[in-house]
KETORKE-630439 format. One record per atom (N, C-alpha, C, O): x, z, y. Coordinates in steps of 0.2 Angstrom, whole numbers, plus 5000, padded with zeros to 4 digits. Atoms other than C-alpha are relative to their C-alpha. Example, Ala and Ser with C-alpha at 12.3 -4.5 7.8 and 13.67 -1.06 7.14 Angstrom:
! residues 2
500450004994 506250394978 500450005006 500950035005 499649994994 506850364995 499650035005 499950045011 
This chain:
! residues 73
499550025005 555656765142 500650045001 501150025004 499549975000 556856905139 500549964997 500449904994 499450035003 558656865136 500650065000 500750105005 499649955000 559756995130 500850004996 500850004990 499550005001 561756985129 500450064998 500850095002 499449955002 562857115118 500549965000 500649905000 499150034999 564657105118 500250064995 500050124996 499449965004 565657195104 500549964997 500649904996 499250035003 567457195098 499949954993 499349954991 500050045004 567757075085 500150044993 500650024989 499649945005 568057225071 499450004995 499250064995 500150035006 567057155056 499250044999 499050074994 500749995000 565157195061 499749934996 499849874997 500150035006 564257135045 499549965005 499449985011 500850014998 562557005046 499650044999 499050035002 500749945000 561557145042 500150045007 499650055011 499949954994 562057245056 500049955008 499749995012 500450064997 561757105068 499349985001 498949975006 501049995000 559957075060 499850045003 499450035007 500549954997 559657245064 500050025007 499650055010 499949994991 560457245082 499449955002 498949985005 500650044998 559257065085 499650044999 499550085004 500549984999 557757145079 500050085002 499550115001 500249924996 557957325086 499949995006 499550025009 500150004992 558257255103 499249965000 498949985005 500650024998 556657135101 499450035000 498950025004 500449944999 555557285096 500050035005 499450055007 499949964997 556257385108 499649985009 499350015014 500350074993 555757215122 499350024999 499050055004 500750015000 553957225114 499750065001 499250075003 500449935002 553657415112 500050015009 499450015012 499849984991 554357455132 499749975004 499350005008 500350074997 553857285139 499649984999 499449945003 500450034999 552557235132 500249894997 499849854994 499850085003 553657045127 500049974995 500350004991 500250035005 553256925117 500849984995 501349954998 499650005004 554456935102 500249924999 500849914999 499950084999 554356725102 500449995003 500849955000 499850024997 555156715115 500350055005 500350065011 499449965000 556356835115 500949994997 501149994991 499450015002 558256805116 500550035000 500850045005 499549975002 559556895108 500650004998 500850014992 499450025003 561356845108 500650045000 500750085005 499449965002 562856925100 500649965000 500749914995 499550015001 564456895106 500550054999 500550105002 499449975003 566056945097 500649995005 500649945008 499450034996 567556935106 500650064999 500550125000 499349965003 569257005101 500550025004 500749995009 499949934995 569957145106 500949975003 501250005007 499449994993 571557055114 499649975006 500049965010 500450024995 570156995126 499750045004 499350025009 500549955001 569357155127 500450065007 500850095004 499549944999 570257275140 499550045004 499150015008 500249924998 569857465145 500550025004 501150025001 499549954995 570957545158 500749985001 501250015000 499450044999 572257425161 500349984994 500949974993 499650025008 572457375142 499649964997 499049974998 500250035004 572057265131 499550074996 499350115000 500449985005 570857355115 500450014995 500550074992 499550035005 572157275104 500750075001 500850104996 499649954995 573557395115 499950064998 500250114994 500349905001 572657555115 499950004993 500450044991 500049985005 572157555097 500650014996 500750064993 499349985002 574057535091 500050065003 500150114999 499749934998 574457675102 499750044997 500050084995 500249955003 573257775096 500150004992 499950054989 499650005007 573957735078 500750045001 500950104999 499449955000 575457795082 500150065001 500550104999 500149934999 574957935089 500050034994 500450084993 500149945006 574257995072 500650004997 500850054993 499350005008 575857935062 500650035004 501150015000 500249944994 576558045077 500150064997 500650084995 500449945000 575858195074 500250044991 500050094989 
């Protein structure tokens, strides 16, 4: 009984692109593994990007700065 946890930023992944992550990863379970698609579990959490930190920063942090960068530039 696979259990498969994605985590991505909160940054406006549609339901289709979700459908397709669920059943791409449960293909990917059955084709490699052998696991029954039944009893295959696939969850998608969102979590936003001031929750999100990379290298001592927030997601939220770095992405401003790399805005500014470009208006910057």
């Amino acid at each position: 009984m696979p259990f498969v946890n994605i985590q991505i930023t909160r940054e406006g992944a549609t339901p289709e692109q979700k459908a397709e992550l669920i059943a791409g990863v449960t293909e990917l379970l059955v084709r490699v593994l052998n696991k029954n698609p039944a009893t295959t579990f696939v969850i998608i959490d969102e979590v936003d990007t001031d929750n999100w930190g990379v290298g001592g920063q927030s997601v939220t942090a770095l992405r401003l700065a790399q805005e500014r960068a470009k208006v910057g530039k």
